[in-house]
MARLUM-525628 format. One line per field, with one value per residue (C-alpha): residue number from 1; y, z, x. Coordinates in nm, 2 decimals, padded with zeros to 4 digits. Last residue first. Layout:
// MARLUM-525628
resi = (NUM:...);
yy = (Y:...);
zz = (Z:...);
xx = (X:...);
// end
This chain:
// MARLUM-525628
resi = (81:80:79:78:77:76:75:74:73:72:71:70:69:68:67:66:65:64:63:62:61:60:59:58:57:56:55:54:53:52:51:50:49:48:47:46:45:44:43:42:41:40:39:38:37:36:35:34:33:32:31:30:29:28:27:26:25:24:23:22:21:20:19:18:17:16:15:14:13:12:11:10:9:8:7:6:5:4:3:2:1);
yy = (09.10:09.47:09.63:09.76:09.49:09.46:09.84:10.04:10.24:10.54:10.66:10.56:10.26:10.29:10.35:10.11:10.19:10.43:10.28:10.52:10.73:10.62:10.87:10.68:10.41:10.62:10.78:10.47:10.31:10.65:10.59:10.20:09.92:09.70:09.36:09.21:08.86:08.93:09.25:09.17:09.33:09.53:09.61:09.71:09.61:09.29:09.09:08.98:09.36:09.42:09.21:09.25:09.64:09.48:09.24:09.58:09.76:10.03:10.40:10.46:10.60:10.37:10.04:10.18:10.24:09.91:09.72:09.89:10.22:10.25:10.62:10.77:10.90:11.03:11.04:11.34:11.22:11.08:10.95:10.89:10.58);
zz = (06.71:06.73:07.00:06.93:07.07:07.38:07.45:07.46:07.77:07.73:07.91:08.25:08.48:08.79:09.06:09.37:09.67:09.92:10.24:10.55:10.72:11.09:11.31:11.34:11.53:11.77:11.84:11.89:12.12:12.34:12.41:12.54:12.42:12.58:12.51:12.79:12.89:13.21:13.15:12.79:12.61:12.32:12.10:11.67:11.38:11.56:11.31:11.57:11.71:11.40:11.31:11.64:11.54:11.19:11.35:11.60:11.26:11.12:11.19:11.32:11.68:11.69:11.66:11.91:12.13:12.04:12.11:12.48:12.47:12.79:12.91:12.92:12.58:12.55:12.15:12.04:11.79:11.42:11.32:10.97:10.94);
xx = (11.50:11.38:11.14:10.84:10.65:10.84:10.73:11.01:11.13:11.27:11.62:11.76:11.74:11.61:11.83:11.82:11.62:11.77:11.77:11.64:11.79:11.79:11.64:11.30:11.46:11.67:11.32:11.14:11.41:11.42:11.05:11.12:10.94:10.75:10.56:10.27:10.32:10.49:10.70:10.83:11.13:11.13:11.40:11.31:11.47:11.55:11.34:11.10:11.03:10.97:10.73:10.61:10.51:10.35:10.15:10.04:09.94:10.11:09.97:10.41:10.20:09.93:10.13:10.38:10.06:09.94:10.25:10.30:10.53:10.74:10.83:11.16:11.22:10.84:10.76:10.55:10.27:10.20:10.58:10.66:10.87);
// end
């Protein structure tokens, strides 16, 4: 996740400002959050998330996709039967 500014380990980042830093939407941020990709915690009705959190999160590598396969590809028309 590419990171636009600086990240405060000690301050708390509201959804918008997470949102705003990752240029995701705020959907996106509770998606997240949601999917434990991401802790939060909620002061009232309003989400949280700590600085440190971010930075720990944008630290992980992230998964390598699976290989394609190798050599030319042949249109199904060309092939043989």
């Amino acid at each position: 996740m590419p990171v636009i500014g600086p990240i405060d380990p000690k301050r708390m980042y509201a959804l918008k400002e997470v949102a705003d830093l990752f240029r995701v939407t705020p959907m996106s941020v509770l998606r997240w959050i949601r999917s434990g990709k991401l802790p939060a915690f909620a002061i009232g009705s309003v989400i949280r998330v700590y600085g440190h959190d971010l930075i720990a999160d944008t630290q992980v590598p992230a998964q390598k996709s699976k290989p394609t396969p190798q050599g030319p590809r042949v249109p199904p028309k060309a092939r043989q039967r």
